[in-house]
C-alpha positions as CSV (number, residue, x, y, z in Angstrom):
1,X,163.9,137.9,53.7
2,X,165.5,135.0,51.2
3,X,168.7,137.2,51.2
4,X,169.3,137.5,54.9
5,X,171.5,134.6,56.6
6,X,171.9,135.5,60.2
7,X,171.4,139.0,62.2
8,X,173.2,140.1,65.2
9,X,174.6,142.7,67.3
10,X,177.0,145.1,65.6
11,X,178.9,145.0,69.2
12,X,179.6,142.2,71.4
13,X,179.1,142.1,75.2
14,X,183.2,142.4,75.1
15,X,183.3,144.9,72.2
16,X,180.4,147.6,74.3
17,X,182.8,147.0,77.2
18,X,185.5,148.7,75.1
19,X,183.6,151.6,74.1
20,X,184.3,153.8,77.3
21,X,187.4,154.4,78.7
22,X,187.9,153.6,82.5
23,X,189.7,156.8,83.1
24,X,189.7,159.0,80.7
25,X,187.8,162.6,80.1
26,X,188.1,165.0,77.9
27,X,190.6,168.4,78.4
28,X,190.2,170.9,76.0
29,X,192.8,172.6,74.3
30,X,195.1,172.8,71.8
31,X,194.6,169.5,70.8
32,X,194.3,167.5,67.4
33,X,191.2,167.1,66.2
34,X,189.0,165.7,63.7
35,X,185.6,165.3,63.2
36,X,182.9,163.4,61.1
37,X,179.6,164.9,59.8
38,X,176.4,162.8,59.2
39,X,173.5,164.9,57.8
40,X,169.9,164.1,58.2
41,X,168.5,163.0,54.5
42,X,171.7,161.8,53.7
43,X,172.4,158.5,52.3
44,X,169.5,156.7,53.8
45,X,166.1,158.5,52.7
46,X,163.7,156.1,54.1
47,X,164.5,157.1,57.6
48,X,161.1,159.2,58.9
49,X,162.4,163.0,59.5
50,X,161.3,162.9,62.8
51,X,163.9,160.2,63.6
52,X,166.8,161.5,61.3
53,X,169.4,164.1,62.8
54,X,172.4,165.5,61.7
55,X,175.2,164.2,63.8
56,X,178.5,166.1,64.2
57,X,181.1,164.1,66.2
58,X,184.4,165.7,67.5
59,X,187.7,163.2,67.9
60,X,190.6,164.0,69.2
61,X,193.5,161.8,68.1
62,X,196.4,161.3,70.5
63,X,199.3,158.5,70.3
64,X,197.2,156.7,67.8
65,X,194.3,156.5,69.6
66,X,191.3,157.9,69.0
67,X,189.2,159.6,71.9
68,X,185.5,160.8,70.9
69,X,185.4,164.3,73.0
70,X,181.8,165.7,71.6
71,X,179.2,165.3,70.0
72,X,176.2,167.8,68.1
73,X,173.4,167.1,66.7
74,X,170.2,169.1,65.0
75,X,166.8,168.7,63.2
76,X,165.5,170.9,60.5
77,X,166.8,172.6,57.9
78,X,170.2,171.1,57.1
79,X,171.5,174.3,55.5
80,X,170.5,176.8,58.5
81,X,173.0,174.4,60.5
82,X,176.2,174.8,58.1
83,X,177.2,178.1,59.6
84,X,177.3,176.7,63.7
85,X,179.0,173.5,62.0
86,X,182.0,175.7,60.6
87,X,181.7,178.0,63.6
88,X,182.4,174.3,66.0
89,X,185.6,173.1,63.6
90,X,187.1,175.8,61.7
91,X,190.7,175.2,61.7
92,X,191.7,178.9,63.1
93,X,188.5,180.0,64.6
94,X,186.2,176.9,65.6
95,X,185.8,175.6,69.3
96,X,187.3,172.8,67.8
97,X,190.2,173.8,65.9
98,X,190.1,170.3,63.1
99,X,192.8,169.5,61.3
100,X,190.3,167.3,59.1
101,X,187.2,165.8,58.5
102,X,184.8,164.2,56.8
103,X,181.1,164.0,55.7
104,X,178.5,161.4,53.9
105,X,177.5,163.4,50.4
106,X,174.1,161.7,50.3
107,X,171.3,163.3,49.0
108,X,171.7,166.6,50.7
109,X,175.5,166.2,51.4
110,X,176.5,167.7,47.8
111,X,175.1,171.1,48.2
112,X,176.5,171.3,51.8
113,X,179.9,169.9,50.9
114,X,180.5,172.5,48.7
115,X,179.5,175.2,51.0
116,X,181.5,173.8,53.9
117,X,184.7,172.9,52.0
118,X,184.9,176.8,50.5
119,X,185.8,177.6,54.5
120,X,187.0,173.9,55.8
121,X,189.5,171.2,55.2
122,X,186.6,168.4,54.9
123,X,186.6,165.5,52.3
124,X,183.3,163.3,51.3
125,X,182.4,159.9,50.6
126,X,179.1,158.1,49.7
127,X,177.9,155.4,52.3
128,X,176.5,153.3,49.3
129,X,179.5,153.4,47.2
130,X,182.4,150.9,47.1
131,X,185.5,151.5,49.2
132,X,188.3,150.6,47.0
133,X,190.5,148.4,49.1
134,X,187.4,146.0,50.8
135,X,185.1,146.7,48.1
136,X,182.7,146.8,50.2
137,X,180.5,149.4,50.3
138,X,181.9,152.7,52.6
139,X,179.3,152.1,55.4
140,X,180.5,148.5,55.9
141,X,183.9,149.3,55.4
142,X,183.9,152.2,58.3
143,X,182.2,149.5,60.6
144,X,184.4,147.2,60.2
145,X,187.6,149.2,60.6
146,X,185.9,150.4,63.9
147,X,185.5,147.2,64.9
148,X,189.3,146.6,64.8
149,X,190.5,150.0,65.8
150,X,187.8,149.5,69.1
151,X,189.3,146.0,69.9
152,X,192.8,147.3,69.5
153,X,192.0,149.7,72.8
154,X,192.5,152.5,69.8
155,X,189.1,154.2,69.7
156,X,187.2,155.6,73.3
157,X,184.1,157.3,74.5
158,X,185.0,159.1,77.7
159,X,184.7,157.5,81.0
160,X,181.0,156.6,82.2
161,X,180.7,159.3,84.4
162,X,181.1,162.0,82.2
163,X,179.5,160.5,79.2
164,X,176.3,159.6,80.9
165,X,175.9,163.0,82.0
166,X,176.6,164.6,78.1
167,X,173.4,164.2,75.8
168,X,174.6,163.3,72.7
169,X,177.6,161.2,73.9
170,X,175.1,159.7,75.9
171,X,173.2,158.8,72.8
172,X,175.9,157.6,71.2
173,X,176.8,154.8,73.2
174,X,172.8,153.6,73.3
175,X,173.1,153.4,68.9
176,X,176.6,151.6,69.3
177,X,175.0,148.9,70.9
178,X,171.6,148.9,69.2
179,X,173.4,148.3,66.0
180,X,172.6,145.6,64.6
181,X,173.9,143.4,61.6
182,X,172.2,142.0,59.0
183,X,174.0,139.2,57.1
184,X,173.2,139.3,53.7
185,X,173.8,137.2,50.3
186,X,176.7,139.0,49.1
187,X,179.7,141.4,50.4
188,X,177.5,143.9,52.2
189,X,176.0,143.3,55.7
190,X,172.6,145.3,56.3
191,X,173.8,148.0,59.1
192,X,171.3,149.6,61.2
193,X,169.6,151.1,64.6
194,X,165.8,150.1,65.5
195,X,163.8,153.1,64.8
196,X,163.9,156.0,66.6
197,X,167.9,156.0,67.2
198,X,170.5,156.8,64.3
199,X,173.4,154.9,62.5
């Protein structure tokens, strides 16, 4: 590819180091919470079906720091799976009581924005478009920023232990550090997971 200059790991062997806590594991309860929503057909189409899931990630946010507690995922249809999603982070009723959160309005995320924010507090961006303070686009942008709030000690997976023995959270950490960076001509570095694993 002319317009590629270098590729490389999203995460360092430091920064993958970072990603779980030592201690730490999660304690449910009245705690703040936020969570982000990734929907399979979303931004990226040209990810095969059979390899695109809808993500729903849980975190709770405590002295500035940011501690993932759960993750959800689903294939199929996307709009069978609004209902559980309000049912896990409705303010007053959800598992999860979020204060927040927010989803990628891709090529599905529209339609389901609208139904989710007539019974959540949920906002929506577009990976594609330009963030207005980097302008980059919002996918590079949200890397990056994890990138400092993960080497500022302000952004943790649970401790080994207990994420290796939760599915998704599992998963998680195995995308993190598949990641990898494109470095392209231009603002915008190339973000993405070999196939088969999410980004």
């Amino acid at each position: 590819n002319i317009w590629q200059l270098d590729e490389d790991n999203l995460l360092d062997e430091q920064d993958q180091l970072l990603l779980m806590d030592k201690e730490w594991t999660p304690t449910f309860g009245t705690k703040q919470y936020y969570f982000g929503l990734d929907l399979a057909g979303g931004s990226d189409v040209s990810i095969d079906p059979k390899h695109d899931f809808t993500q729903l990630t849980i975190v709770e946010v405590e002295n500035g720091v940011k501690h993932i507690v759960a993750g959800f995922e689903w294939q199929g249809d996307t709009y069978k799976q609004v209902q559980e999603i309000i049912d896990i982070v409705h303010p007053e009723h959800g598992r999860f009581k979020c204060i927040d959160g927010i989803i990628d309005r891709g090529s599905l995320g529209t339609a389901i924005y609208d139904q989710l924010k007539r019974h959540i507090p949920v906002k929506a961006i577009m990976y594609k478009e330009t963030e207005p303070t980097t302008k980059k686009n919002y996918k590079n942008a949200m890397f990056d920023h994890f990138l400092v709030e993960l080497r500022s000690n302000r952004v943790k997976y649970p401790k080994a232990e207990y994420t290796n023995k939760d599915k998704v959270l599992k998963k998680h950490i195995n995308e993190w550090t598949s990641l990898v960076r494109k470095n392209m001509v231009g603002i915008n570095a190339k973000i993405e997971a070999p196939t088969g694993l999410h980004d």
